[in-house]
Chimera marker file (.cmm) of the C-alpha trace (Angstrom):
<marker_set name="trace">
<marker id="1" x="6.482" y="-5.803" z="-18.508" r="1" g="1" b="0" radius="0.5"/>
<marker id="2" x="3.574" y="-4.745" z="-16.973" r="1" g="1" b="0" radius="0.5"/>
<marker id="3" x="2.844" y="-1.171" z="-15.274" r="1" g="1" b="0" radius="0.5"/>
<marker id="4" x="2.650" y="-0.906" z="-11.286" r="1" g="1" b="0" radius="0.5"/>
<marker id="5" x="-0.014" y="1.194" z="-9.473" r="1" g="1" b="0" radius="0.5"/>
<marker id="6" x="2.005" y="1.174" z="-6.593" r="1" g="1" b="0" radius="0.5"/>
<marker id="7" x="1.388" y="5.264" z="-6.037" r="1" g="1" b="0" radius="0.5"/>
<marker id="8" x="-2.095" y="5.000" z="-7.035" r="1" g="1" b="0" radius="0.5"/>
<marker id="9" x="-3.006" y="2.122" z="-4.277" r="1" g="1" b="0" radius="0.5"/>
<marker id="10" x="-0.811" y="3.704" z="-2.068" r="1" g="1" b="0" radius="0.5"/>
<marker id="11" x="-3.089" y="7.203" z="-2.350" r="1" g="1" b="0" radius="0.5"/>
<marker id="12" x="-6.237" y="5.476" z="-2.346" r="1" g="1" b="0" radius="0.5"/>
<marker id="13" x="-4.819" y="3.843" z="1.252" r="1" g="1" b="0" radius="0.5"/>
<marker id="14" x="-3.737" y="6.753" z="2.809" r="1" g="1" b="0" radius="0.5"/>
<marker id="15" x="-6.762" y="8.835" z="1.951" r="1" g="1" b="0" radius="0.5"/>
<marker id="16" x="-9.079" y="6.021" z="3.128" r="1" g="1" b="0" radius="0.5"/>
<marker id="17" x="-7.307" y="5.842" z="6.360" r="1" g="1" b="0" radius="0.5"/>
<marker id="18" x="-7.510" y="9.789" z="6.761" r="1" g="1" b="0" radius="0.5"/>
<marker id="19" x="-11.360" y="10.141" z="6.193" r="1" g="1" b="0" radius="0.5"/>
<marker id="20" x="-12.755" y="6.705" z="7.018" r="1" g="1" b="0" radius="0.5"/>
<marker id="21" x="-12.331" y="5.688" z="10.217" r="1" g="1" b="0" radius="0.5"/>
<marker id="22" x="-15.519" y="5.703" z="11.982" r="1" g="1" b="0" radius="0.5"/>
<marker id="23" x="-14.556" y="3.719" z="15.055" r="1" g="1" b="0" radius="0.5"/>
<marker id="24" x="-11.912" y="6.424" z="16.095" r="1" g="1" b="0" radius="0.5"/>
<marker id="25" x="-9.469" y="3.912" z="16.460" r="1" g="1" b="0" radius="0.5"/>
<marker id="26" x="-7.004" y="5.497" z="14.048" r="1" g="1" b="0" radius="0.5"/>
<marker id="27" x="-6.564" y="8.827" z="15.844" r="1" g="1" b="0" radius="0.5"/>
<marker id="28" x="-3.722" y="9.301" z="15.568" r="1" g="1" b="0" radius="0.5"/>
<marker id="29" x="-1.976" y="11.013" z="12.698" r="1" g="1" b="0" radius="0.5"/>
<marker id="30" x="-1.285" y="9.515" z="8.862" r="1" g="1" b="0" radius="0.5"/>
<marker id="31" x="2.290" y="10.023" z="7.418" r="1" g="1" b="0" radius="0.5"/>
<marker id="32" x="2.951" y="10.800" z="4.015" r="1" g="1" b="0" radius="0.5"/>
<marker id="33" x="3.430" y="8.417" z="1.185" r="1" g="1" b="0" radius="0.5"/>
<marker id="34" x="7.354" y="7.799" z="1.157" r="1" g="1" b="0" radius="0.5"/>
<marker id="35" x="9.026" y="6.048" z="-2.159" r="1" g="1" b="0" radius="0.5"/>
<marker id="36" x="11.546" y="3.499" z="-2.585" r="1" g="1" b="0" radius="0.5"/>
<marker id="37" x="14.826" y="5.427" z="-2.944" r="1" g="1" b="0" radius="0.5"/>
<marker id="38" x="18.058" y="4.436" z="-2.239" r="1" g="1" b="0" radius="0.5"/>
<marker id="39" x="19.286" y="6.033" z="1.159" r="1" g="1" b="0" radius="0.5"/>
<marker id="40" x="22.812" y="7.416" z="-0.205" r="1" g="1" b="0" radius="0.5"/>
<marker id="41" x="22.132" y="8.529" z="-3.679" r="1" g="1" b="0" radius="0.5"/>
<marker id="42" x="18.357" y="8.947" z="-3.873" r="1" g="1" b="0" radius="0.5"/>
<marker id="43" x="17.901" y="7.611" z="-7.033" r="1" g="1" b="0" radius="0.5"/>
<marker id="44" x="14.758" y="5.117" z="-7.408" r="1" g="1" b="0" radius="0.5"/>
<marker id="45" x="15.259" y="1.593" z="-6.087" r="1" g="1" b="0" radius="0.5"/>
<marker id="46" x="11.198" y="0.236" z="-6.997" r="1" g="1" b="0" radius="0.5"/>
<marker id="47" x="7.616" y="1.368" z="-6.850" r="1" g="1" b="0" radius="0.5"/>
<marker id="48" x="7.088" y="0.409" z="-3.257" r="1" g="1" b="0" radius="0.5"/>
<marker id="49" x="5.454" y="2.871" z="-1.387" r="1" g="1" b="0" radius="0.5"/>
<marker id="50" x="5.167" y="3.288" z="2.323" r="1" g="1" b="0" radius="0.5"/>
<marker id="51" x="2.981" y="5.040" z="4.780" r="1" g="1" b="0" radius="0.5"/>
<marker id="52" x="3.381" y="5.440" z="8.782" r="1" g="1" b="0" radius="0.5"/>
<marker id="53" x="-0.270" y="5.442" z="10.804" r="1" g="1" b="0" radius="0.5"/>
<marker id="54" x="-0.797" y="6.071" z="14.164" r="1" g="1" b="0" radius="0.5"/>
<marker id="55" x="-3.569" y="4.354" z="16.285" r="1" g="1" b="0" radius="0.5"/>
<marker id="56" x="-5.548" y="6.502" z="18.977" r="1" g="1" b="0" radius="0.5"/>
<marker id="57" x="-3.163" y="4.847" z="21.672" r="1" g="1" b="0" radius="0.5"/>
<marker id="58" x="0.631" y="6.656" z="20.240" r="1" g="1" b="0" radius="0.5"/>
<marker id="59" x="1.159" y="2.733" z="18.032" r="1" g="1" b="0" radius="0.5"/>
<marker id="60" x="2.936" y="3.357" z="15.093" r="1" g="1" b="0" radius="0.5"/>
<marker id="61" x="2.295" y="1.038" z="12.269" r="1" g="1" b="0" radius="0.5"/>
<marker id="62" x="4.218" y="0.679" z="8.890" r="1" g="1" b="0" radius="0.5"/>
<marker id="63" x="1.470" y="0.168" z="5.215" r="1" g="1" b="0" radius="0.5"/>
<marker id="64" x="4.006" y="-1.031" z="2.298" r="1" g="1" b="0" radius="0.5"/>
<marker id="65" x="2.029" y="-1.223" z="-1.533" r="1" g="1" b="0" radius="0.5"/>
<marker id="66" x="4.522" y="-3.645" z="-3.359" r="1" g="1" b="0" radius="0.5"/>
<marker id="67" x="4.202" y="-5.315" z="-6.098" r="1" g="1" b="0" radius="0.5"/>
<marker id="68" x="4.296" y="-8.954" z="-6.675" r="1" g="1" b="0" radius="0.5"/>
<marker id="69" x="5.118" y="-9.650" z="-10.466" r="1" g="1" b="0" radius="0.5"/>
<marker id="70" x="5.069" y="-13.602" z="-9.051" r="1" g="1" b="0" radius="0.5"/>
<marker id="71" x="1.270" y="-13.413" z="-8.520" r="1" g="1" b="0" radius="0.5"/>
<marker id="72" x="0.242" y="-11.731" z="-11.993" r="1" g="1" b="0" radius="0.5"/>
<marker id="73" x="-2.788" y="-12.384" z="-13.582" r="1" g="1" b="0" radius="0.5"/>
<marker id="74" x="-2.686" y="-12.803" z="-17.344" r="1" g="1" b="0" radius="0.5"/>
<marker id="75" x="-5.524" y="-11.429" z="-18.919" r="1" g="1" b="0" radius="0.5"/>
<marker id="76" x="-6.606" y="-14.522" z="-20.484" r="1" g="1" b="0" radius="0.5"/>
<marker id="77" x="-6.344" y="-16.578" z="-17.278" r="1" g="1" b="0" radius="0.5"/>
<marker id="78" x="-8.471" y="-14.113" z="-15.222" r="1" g="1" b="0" radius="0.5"/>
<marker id="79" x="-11.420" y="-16.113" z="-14.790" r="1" g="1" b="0" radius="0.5"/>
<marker id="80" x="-9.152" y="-19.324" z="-13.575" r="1" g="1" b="0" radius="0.5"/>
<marker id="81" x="-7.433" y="-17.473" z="-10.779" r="1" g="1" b="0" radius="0.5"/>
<marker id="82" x="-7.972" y="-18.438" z="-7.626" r="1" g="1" b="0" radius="0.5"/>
<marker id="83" x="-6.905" y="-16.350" z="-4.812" r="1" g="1" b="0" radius="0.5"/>
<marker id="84" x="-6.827" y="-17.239" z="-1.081" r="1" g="1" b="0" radius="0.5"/>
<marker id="85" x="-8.762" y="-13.911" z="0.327" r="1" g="1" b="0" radius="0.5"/>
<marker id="86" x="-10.840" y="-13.936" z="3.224" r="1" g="1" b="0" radius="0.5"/>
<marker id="87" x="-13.149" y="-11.541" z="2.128" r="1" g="1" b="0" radius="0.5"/>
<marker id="88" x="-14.132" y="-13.519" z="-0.628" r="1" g="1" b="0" radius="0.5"/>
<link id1="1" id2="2" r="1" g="1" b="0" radius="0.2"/>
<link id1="2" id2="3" r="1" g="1" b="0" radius="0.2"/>
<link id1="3" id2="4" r="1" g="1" b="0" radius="0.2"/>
<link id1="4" id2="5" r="1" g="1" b="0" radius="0.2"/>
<link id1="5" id2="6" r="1" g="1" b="0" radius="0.2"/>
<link id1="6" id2="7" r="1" g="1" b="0" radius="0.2"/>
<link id1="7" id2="8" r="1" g="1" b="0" radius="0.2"/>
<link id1="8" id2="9" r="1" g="1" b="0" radius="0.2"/>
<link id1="9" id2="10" r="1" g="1" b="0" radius="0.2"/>
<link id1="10" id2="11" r="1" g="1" b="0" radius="0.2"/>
<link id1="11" id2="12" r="1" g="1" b="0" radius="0.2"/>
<link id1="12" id2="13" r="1" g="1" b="0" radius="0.2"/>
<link id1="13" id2="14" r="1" g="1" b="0" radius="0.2"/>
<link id1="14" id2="15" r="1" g="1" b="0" radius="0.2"/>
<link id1="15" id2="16" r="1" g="1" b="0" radius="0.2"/>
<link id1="16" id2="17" r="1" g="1" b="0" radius="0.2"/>
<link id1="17" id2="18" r="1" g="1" b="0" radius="0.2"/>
<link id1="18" id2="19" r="1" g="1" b="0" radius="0.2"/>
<link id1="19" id2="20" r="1" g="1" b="0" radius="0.2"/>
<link id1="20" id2="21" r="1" g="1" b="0" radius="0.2"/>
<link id1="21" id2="22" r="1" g="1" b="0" radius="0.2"/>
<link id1="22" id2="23" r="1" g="1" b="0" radius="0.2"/>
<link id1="23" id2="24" r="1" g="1" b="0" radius="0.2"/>
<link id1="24" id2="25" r="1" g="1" b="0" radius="0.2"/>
<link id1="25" id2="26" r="1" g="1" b="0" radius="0.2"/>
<link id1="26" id2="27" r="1" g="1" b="0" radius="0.2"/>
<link id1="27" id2="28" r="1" g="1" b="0" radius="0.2"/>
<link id1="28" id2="29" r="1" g="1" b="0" radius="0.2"/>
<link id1="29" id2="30" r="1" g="1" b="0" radius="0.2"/>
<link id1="30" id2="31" r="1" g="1" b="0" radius="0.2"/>
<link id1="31" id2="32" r="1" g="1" b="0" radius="0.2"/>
<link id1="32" id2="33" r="1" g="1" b="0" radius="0.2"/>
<link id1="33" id2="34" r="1" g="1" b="0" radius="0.2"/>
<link id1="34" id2="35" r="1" g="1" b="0" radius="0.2"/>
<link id1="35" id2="36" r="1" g="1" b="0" radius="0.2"/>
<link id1="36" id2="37" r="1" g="1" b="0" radius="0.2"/>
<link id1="37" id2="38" r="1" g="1" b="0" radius="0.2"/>
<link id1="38" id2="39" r="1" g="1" b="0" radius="0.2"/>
<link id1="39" id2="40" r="1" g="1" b="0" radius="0.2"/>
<link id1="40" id2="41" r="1" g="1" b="0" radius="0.2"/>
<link id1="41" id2="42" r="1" g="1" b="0" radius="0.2"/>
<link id1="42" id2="43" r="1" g="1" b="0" radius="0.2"/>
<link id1="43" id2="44" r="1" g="1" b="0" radius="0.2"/>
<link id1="44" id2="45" r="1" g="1" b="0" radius="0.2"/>
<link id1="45" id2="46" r="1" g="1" b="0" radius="0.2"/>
<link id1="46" id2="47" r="1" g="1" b="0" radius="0.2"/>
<link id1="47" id2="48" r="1" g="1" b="0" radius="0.2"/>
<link id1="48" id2="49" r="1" g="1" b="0" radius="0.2"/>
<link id1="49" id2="50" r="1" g="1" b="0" radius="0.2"/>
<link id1="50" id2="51" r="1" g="1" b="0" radius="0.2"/>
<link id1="51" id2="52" r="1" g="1" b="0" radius="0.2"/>
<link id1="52" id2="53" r="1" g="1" b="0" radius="0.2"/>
<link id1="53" id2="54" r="1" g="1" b="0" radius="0.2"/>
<link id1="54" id2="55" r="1" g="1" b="0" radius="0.2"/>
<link id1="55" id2="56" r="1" g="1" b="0" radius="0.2"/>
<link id1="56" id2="57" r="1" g="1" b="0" radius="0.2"/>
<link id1="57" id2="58" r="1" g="1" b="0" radius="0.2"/>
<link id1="58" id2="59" r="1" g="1" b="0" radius="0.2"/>
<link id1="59" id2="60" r="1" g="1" b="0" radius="0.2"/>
<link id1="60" id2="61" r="1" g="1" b="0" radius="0.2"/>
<link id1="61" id2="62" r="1" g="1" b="0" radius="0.2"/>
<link id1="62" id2="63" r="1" g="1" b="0" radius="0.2"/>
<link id1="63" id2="64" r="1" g="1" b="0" radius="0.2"/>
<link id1="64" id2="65" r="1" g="1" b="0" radius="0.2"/>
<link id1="65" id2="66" r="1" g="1" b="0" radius="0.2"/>
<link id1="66" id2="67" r="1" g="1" b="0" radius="0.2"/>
<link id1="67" id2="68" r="1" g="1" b="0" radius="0.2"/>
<link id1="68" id2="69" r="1" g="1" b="0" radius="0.2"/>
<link id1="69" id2="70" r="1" g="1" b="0" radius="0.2"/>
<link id1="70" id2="71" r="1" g="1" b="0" radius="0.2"/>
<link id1="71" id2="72" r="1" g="1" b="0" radius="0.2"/>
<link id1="72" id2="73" r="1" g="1" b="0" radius="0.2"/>
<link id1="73" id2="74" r="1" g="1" b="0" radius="0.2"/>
<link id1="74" id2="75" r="1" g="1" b="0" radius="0.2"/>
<link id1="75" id2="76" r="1" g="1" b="0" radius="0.2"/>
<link id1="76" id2="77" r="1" g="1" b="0" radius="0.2"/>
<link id1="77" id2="78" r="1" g="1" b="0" radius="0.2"/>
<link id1="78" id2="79" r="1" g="1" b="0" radius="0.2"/>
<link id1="79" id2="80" r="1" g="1" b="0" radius="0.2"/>
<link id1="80" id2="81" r="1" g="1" b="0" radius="0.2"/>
<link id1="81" id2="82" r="1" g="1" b="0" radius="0.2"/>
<link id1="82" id2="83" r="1" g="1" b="0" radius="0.2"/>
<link id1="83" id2="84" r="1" g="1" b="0" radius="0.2"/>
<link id1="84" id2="85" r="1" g="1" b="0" radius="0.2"/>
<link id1="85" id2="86" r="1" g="1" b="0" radius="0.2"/>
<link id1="86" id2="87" r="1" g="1" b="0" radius="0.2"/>
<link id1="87" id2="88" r="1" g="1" b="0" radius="0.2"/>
</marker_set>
């Protein structure tokens, strides 16, 4: 099994979002990082983390940083991965 980085993505995000936005669109306020607990017993469900941003017009907007143990790379195979990304 292989570790998640779910909190550290997650921080990188929010603290991104808090201190880059040059265009002012994202005036609004940035919630705090919220875990993935169960709702009666609190105990931890997965690493998914979640974040609430507001744009400079009152929109709310959900982030989620989940993992997706489907789409692994294996170290070996790193070079052969191709991945659909249109910043690429």
């Amino acid at each position: 099994m292989k570790l998640a980085y779910c909190d550290k993505i997650a921080d990188t995000i929010r603290k991104a979002l808090v201190k880059y936005d040059t265009d002012g669109i994202l005036n609004g306020p940035v919630g705090p990082i919220k875990s993935d607990l169960d709702p009666v017993g609190g105990w931890f469900v997965s690493p998914k983390k979640t974040m609430l941003v507001w744009d400079s017009n009152g929109k709310a907007y959900s982030v989620t940083v989940e993992e997706q143990p489907m789409m692994d790379i294996e170290f070996e195979d790193v070079d052969k991965k191709v991945v659909d990304n249109e910043f690429n």
